[in-house]
N, C-alpha and C positions, 0 to 999 in steps of 0.2 A: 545505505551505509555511506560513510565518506573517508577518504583521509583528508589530514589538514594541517596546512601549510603555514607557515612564515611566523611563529610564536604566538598564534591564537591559536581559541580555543573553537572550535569549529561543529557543526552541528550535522548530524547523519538524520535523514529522515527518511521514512519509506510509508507513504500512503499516498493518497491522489492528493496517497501518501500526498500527491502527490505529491504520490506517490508520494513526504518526506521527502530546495533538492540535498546538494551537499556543500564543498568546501569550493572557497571563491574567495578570492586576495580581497574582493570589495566587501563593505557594509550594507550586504543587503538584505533585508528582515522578508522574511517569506514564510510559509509552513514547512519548506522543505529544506531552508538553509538558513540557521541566524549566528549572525558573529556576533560574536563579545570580543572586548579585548581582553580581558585576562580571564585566568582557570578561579573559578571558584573558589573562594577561599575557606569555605567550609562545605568539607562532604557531608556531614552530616544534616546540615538544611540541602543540601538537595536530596539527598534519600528521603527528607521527610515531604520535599515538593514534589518528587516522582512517587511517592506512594498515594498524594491527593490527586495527582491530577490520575493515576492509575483507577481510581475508586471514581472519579468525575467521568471517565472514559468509560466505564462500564456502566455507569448510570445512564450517560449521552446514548451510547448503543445500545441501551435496555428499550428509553423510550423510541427511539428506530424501530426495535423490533414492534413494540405494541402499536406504533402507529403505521403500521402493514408500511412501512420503509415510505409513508407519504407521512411523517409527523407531524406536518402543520393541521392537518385533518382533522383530528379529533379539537386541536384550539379553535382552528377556523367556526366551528360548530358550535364549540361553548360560546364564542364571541357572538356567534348570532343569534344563541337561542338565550343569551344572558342567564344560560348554566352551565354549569360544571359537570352535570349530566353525560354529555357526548365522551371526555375525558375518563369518568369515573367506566361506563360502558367499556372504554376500547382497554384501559388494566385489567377491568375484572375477567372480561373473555380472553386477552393474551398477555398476561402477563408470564404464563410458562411458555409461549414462545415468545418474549421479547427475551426473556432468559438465555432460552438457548442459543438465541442470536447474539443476544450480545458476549457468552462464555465462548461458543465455537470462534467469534471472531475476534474476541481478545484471543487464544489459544494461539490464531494463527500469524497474529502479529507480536505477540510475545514472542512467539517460536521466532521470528525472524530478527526481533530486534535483540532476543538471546542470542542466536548467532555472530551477532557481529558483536555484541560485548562481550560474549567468551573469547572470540579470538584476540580481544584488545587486552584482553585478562590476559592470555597464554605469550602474547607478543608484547605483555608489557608494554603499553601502550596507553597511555592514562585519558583516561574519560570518563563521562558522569554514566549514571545507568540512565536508561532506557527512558525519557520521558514522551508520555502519552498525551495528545491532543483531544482533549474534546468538542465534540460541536453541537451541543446541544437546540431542539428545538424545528431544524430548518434544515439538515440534512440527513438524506435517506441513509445513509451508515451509520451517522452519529458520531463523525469522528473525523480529524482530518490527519490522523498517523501517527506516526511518534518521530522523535530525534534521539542522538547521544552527540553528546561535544567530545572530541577528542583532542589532543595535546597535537597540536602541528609539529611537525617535522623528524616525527619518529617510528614511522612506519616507513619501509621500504616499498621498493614494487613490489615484489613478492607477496610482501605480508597486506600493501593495498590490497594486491589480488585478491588473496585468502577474506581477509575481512570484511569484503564488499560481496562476495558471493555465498558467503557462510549465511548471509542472513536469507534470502531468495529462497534457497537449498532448504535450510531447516522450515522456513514457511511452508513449502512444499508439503517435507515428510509431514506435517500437520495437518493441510487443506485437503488432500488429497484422501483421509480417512471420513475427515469430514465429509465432504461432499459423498462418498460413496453412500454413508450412512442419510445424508441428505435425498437422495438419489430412491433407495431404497426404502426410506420412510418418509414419501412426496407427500406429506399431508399437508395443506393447504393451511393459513395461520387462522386461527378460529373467526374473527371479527374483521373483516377491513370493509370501510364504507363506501367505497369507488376505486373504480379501479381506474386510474391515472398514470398508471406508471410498465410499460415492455422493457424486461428486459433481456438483450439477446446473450445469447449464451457460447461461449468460447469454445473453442476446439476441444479444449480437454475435456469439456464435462460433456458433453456430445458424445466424444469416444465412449466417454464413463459410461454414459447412459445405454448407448449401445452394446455392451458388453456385457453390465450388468439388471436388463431391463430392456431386452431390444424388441417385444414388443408397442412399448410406450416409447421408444426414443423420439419421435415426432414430438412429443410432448416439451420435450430438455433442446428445441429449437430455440425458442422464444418464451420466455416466461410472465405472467401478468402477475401485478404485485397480491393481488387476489389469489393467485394459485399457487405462489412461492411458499415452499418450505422454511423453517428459520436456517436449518442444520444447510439447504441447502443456497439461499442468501450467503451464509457468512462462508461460506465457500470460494461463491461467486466473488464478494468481495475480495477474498483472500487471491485467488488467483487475478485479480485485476490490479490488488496492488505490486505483487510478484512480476508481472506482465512488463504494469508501466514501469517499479523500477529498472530491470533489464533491458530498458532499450539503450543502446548505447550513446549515447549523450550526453557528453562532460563532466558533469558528479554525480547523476545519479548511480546505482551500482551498476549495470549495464558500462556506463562508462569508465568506473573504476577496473571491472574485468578486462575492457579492450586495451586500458592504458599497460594491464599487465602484460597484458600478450603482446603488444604494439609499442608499447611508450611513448613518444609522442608524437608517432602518424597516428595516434589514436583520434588524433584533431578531423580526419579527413574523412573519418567511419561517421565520425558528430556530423559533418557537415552532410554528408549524404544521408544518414537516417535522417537529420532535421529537414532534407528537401524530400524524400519520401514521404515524409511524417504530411509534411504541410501539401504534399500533390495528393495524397488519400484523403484528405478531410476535404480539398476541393472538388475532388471528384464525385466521391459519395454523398457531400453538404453535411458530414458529422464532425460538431465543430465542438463536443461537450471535450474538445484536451487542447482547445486553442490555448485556455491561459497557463494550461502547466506550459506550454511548448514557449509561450513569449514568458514564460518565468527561469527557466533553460537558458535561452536566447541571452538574458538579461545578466545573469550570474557565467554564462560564458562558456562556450564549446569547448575550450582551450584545457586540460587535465592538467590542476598545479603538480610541480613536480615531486617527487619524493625525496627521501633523505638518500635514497641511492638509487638511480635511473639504470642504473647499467647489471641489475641482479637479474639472472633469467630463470624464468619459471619452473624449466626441467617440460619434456616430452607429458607427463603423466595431466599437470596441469596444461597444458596449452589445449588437450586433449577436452577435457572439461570443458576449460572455457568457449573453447570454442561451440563445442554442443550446446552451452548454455544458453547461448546468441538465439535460439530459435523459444527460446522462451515467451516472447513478446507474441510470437503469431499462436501459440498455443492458449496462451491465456485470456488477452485481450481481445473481448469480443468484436465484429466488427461494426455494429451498430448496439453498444453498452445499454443506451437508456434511450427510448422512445416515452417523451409525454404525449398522454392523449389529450384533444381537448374536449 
């Protein structure tokens, strides 16, 4: 989520989103932050451009699912056997799990990108709805997030607050049925031709597993894209985009949270998760968030201000937010995507 500053019209993302980042005085085009200079002048073409690219996003994460989350797969196959064969094979065996993968994981990013445009509804605060990023073809989700642009300079801290954690929150109450149902019905997606792709699994779904399946929880360690569930995939995705946006760092929502609690020592929380960020990927050698982290870097640690810096939270939110802060070590796996060769 974002707010957005200085009479533009500013862009909220949340995927690897990213993670969707947020609002930045410069012009910088990114998946997760785009300026425009001016607000739209017809709502109506954009509701009819976030409803295409909505139907193009659940296409991109259909084929995800059918290509067992390696979708070059089945192309690579057709291109060398000079048929369409391999293609037609990986639909007709999963095409009800590419389904479900791609419905649970729009679910969970709909839920989070409703959150922040309901509270922009209630706080009056003008913005486009919700548009959806597709990425067809070449990656394993099928998707690189969504934005909303909102009107700069009419949200306060407060209601930053409120609008940047609304969307996390409701993603949650979403992922978290999923996944259990994912957890619970581990069945494996019918057809995948190699397995190429570990992926490790976060704290929370671990817990999950444990709780509910604790003799298999060994299993909800590491996952091979061969043994994934779809229900439980779009999960996994779900809580990885929740993860990254929450860390606290300049506009993503992570960062809009701490500007509310903090205002703007919020700069010095950026600066130390950005050197944590980058001393764990040196140390472990997992370097699949270098370019969100130089995309961050680039758009600026610095939280623009708000229409009013000096409104304070109240005891009930600080409370929240602060809990919320531990969202990043609960979701975000520590080693997300091992390829094999």
């Amino acid at each position: 989520m974002e707010h957005v500053s200085s009479g533009r019209m500013k862009d909220e993302s949340f995927l690897l989103e990213s993670p969707h980042f947020n609002e930045q005085p410069a012009d910088i085009d990114s998946d997760r932050d785009i300026t425009v200079e001016d607000r739209p002048a017809d709502p109506r073409r954009m509701r009819r451009i976030a409803w295409g690219l909505l139907a193009a996003t659940i296409l991109s994460t259909f084929w995800a699912g059918v290509g067992a989350w390696v979708p070059t797969t089945p192309l690579a196959l057709a291109e060398q056997q000079g048929s369409l064969m391999p293609v037609r094979q990986a639909l007709l065996a999963n095409w009800l799990a590419g389904l479900e993968f791609s419905l649970g994981l729009m679910a969970i990013l709909g839920a989070h990108e409703l959150g922040h445009y309901i509270l922009t509804i209630i706080y009056r605060v003008p913005s486009t709805p919700p548009l959806f990023i597709p990425f067809p073809f070449y990656s394993p989700i099928g998707t690189m997030g969504a934005v909303i642009m909102m009107q700069s300079g009419t949200a306060d801290r407060k209601q930053i607050f409120d609008i940047g954690l609304a969307g996390p929150l409701a993603g949650l109450v979403v992922a978290v049925p999923v996944l259990i149902l994912g957890i619970l019905n581990a069945q494996p997606i019918p057809y995948a031709p190699d397995e190429s792709l570990i992926m490790g699994q976060p704290l929370l779904i671990q817990w999950l597993a444990n709780f509910l399946v604790p003799e298999r929880a060994a299993e909800f360690v590491q996952v091979a894209n061969t043994e994934a569930s779809p229900l439980l995939m779009a999960g996994w995705v779900g809580l990885l985009v929740t993860g990254l946006n929450m860390m606290p760092l300049g506009q993503l929502d992570g960062g809009h949270v701490t500007f509310g609690l903090l205002g703007p020592k919020a700069y010095w929380v950026a600066i130390a998760a950005l050197v944590a960020a980058i001393g764990y990927m040196v140390y472990s050698q997992v370097i699949i968030f270098s370019l969100m982290l130089v995309l961050v870097v680039l758009m600026g640690l610095r939280h623009p201000p708000s229409s009013d810096d000096t409104r304070s939270l109240g005891l009930p939110r600080q409370i929240v937010g602060w809990l919320s802060l531990v969202l990043p070590i609960l979701c975000i796996p520590a080693n997300p995507i091992s390829i094999l060769s």
